[in-house]
Steps between C-alpha positions, in 0.01 A plus 500: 500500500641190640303284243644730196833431642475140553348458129765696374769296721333164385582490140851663594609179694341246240745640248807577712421054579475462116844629451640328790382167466766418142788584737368237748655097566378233369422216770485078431471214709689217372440140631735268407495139581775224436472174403698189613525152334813302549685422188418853346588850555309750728206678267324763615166689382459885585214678455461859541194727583517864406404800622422835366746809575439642874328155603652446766259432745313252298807354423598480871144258566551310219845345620400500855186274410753300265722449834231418719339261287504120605541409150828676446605387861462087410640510108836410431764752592387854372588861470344752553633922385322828560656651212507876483599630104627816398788536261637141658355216698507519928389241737312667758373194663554154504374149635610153468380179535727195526810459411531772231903617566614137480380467189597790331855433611436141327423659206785743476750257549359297211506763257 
């Protein structure tokens, strides 16, 4: 009996996951890093890694192993977002390296 029940159950939960999953965030880790040479503005280069809907987990190791990496830790300053997406971007997490808030206020004020 319990076997009938749990094949019965099984299928039941695969579909109520199907229609659940659309309805679900989007996640991205964004990296951004900023470059400095005197006589020029600031540039900066983002690139974005995305995730499927409900991935947030995977999303989760990806940024940690972005954060804990030596490479991001001895470029030029850099940014990096845990980006959770649903109907509009949120930061759920975020790391910097250097001096990323200075020069974002330098390039605001030059705009």
């Amino acid at each position: 009996m319990k076997k009938l029940l749990k094949s019965v159950i099984s299928p039941v939960k695969a579909i109520g996951r199907g229609v659940v999953k659309p309805f679900q965030s989007k996640y991205e880790v964004v990296c951004t890093t900023y470059q400095v040479i005197p006589g020029l503005p600031v540039s900066k280069n983002e690139q974005k890694h995305a995730f499927d809907r409900g991935a947030a987990l995977e999303a989760k190791e990806f940024y940690t192993k972005v954060v804990s990496s030596d490479m991001t830790r001895t470029m030029a300053p850099v940014e990096v977002q845990l980006r959770k997406i649903y109907i509009g971007g949120r930061t759920i997490d975020k790391a910097e390296f250097g001096p990323v808030q200075h020069l974002k206020n330098v390039s605001k004020k030059k705009k």
